[in-house]
C-alpha positions in Angstrom: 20.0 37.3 20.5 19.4 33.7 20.3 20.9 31.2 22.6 19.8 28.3 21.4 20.3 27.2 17.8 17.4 25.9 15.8 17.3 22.9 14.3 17.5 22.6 10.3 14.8 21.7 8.9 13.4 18.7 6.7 10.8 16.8 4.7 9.9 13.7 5.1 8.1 12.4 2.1 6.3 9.0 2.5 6.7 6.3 -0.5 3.2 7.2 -1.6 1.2 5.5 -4.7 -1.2 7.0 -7.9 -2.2 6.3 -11.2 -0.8 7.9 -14.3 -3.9 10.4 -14.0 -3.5 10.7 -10.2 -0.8 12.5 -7.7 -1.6 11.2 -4.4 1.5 11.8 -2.3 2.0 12.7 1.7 4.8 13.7 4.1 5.3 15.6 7.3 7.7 19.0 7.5 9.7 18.7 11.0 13.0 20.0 12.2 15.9 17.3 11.8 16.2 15.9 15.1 19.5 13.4 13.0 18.0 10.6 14.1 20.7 7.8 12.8 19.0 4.3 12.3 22.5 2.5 11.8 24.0 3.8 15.5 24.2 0.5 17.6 24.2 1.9 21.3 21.8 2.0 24.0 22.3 5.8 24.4 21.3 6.2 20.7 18.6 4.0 20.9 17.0 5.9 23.8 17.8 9.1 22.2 16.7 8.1 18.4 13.0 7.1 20.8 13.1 10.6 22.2 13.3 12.5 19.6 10.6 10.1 17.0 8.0 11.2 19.2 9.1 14.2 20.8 9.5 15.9 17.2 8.7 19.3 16.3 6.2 19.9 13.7 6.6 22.6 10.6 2.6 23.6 10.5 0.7 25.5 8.2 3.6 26.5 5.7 3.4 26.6 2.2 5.1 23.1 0.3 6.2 22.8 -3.4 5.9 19.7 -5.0 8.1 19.4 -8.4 8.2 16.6 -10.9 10.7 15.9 -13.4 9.4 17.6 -16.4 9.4 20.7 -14.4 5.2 20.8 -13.3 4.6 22.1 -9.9 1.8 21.9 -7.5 1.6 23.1 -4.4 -0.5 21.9 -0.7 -0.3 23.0 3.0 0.5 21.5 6.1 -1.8 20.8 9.1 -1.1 21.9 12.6 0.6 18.8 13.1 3.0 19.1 10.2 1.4 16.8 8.0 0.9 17.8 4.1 -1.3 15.2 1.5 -1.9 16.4 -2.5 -4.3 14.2 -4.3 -4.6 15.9 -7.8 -5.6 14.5 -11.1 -2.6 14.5 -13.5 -1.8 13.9 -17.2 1.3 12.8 -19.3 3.6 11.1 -17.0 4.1 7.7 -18.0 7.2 8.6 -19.7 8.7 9.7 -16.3 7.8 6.5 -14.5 11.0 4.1 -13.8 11.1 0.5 -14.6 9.6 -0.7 -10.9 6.8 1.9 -11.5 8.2 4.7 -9.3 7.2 8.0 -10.1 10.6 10.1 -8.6 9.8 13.8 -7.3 11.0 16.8 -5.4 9.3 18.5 -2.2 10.3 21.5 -1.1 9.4 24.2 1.3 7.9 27.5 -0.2 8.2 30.0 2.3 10.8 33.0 2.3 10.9 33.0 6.1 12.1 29.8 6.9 15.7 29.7 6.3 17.2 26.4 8.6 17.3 23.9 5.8 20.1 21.9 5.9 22.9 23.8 4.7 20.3 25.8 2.5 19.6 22.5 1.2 15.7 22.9 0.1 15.4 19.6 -2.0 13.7 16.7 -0.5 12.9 13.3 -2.3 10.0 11.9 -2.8 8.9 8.3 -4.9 4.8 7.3 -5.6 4.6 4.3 -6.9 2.5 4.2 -10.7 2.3 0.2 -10.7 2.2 -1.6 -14.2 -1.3 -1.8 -15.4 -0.2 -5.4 -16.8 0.9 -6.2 -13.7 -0.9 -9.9 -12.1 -2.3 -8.4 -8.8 -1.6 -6.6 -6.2 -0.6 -7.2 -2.5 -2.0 -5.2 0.7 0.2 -6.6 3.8 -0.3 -5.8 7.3 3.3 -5.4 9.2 3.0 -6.1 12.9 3.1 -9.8 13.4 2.8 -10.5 9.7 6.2 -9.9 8.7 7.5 -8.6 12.0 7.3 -9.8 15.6 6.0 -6.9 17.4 4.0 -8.6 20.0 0.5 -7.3 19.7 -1.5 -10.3 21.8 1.1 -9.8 25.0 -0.4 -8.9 27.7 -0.9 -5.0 28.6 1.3 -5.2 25.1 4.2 -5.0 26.9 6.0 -6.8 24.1 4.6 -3.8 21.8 6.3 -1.1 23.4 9.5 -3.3 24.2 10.1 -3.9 20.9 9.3 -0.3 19.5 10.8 1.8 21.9 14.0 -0.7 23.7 14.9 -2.8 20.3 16.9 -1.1 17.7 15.3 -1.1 14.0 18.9 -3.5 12.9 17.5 -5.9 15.6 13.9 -6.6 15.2 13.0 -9.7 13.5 11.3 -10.7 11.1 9.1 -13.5 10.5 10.6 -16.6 9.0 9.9 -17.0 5.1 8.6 -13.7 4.9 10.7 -11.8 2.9 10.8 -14.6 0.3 7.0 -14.7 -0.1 6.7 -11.3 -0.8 9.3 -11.3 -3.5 7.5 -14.3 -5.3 4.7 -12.8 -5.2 6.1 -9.3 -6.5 7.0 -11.5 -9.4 4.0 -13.2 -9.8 3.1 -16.5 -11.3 5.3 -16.4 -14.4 8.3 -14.5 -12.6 8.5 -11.3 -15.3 6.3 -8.4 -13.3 6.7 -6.0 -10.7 3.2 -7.0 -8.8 2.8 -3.8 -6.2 3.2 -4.1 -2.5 1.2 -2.0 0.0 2.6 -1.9 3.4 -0.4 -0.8 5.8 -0.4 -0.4 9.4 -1.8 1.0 12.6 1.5 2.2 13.4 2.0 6.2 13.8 3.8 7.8 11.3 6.4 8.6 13.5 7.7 4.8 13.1 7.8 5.6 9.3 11.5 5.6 8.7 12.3 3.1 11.3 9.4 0.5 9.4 11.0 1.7 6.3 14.4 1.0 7.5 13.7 -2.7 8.8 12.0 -3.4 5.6 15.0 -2.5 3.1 17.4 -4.4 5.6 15.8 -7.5 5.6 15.2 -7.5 1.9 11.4 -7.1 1.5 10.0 -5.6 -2.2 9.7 -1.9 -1.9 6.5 -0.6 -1.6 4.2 2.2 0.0 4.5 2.3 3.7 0.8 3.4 5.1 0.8 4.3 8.5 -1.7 6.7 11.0 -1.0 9.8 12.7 -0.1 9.2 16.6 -3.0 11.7 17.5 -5.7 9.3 16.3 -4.2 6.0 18.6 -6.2 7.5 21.4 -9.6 9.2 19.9 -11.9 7.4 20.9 -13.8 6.3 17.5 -17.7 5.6 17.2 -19.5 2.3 16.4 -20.1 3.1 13.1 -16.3 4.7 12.3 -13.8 2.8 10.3 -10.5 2.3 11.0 -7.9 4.3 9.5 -6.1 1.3 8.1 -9.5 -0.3 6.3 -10.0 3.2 4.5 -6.8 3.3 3.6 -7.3 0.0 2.1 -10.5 0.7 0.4 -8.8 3.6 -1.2 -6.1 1.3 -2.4 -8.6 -0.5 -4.0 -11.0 2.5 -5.7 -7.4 3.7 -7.0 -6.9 1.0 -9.3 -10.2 -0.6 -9.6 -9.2 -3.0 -12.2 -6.8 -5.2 -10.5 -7.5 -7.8 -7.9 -5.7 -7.7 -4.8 -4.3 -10.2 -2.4 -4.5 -9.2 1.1 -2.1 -10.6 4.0 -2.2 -9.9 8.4 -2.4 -11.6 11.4 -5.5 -13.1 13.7 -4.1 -11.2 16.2 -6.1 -8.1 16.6 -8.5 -6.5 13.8 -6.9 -7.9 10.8 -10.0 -10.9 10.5 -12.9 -8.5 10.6 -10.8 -5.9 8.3 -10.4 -8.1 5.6 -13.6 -10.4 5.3 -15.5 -6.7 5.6 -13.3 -6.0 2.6 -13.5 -9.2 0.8 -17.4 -8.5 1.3 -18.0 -4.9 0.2 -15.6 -5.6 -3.0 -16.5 -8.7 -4.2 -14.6 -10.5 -6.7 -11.7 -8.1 -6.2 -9.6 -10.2 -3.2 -8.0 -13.5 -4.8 -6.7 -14.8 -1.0 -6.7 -13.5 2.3 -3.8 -14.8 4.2 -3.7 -14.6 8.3 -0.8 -15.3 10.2 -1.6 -17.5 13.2 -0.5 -15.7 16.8 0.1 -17.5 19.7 -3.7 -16.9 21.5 -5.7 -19.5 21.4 -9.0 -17.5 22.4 -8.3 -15.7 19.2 -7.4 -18.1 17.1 -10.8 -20.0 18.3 -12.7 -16.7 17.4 -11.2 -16.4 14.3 -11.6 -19.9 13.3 -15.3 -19.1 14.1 -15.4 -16.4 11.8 -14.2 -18.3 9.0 -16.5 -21.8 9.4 -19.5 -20.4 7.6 -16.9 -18.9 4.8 -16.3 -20.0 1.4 -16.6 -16.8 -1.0 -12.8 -16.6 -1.2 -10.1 -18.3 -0.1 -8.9 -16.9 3.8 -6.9 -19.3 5.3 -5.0 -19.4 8.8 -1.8 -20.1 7.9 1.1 -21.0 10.9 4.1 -19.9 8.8 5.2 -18.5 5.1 5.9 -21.8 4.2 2.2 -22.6 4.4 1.3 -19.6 2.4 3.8 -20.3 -0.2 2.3 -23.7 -0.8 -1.2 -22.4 -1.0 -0.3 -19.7 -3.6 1.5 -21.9 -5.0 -0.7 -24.6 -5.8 -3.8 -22.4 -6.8 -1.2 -19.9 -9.3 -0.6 -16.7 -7.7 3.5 -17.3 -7.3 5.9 -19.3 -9.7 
């Protein structure tokens, strides 16, 4: 006899992006821990903290991934829960919704497991198919580009302050921000549906709380790219990349035919990321934007890396409003 009662379980499916010839979709299989983004109180808060990190991890089972005309392919999770297809595909413009999205069904394929929510075994999933007509696309980092997170404080005490003490209802983001995007998902001439990719060193344990602050505060829907929590404290070599500027060259082998604007912060690795990336895919990157941070010693060393750069446009900007006028001027935004 059991005394404790498990938890249902779920799927978490991340907004995830392809080509009409490419599935390339991820998510993590956990137990729902109810974790309710819209509860207000400090209890919650503490609680909803708890159980993001403390969360318990569906590994190696069997997942079922369905699309609407009925084709199925299945993966595997890893021993941390985490499942990722990347298959070539055929045939599915006709399924792909005005805004590009790509709507399918993930589901777990194992007779033994029976605690899904109230034998509910149908989770949601979106990849994005963007418009090959569309003008470019945009590759944004999150902390301290379009949300104050705090990443030069010291120790980054403002880092885990604002994750872990700040509700997802009360985070703020940066001034402007929201209404750059948008112009820029409508491009120049204000008909298209330009794709946004949301990248970030984040874990993907913050994934519905990023995903949640984003839809609040009104930004363009888009991919959310995020790391697993393991890899925060590996210790990488010299010559590994980061998990964010793979992700980003991926992004960019995907659909090698657009160009791609690419905004973050001076902050932390954002600089070196992105002229690295300007670099290795030359004519490719239209603008790099970087959001000034209140450091001067790394504003000076970014400043530094920039002097002796003229291939493409990467300017230090101190606000949206700055960015705006740039794009604005040299025709990326109406």
């Amino acid at each position: 006899m059991s005394w404790f009662k498990k938890d249902p379980l779920q799927i978490i499916s991340f907004s995830s992006y392809g080509t009409s010839k490419r599935l390339y979709h991820r998510g993590r299989a956990l137990e729902d821990e109810t974790i309710d983004l819209e509860q207000k109180s400090l209890l919650a808060l503490v609680l909803n903290t708890w159980k993001r990190f403390e969360s318990d991890e569906i590994k190696n089972t069997k997942i079922k991934i369905t699309l609407p005309n009925n084709k199925v392919f299945y993966t595997k999770t890893d021993k941390d829960g985490y499942y990722k297809i990347d298959r070539e595909i055929e045939n599915i413009e006709s399924l792909i919704n005005s805004e590009g999205w790509l709507n399918i069904e993930v589901s777990y394929d194992d007779a033994t497991l029976k605690r899904t929510i109230q034998n509910q075994n149908k989770f949601p999933a979106e990849i994005l198919i963007p418009n090959q007509n569309c003008d470019f696309g945009v590759i944004s980092d999150i902390d301290d580009t379009i949300l104050h997170t705090g990443v030069v404080s010291i120790l980054k005490w403002r880092v885990l302050y604002n994750t872990f003490f700040k509700h997802a209802q009360n985070r703020t983001p940066l001034e402007g921000a929201a209404e750059f995007y948008h112009l820029l998902h409508i491009g120049p001439n204000g008909d298209k549906t330009n794709p946004i990719f949301y990248v970030s060193h984040s874990p993907w344990n913050l994934y519905r709380y990023l995903e949640f602050f984003l839809k609040k505060n009104n930004f363009p829907k888009g991919p959310i790219l995020l790391r697993s929590f393991r890899t925060i404290f590996k210790k990488k070599s010299s010559t590994c990349k980061p998990e964010k500027q793979l992700e980003i060259e991926n992004i960019l082998k995907t659909y090698p035919s657009f160009s791609f604007i690419l905004i973050g912060d001076s902050g932390e690795h954002d600089p070196d990321i992105y002229l690295e990336i300007v670099n290795t895919f030359p004519n490719r990157i239209k603008a790099v934007y970087l959001r000034s941070v209140n450091d001067s010693k790394k504003i000076k060393r970014v400043k530094s890396l920039l002097n002796d750069y003229n291939t493409t446009p990467v300017l230090l900007v101190n606000s949206s409003k700055d960015a705006i006028l740039h794009a604005r001027a040299n025709g990326l935004i109406k």
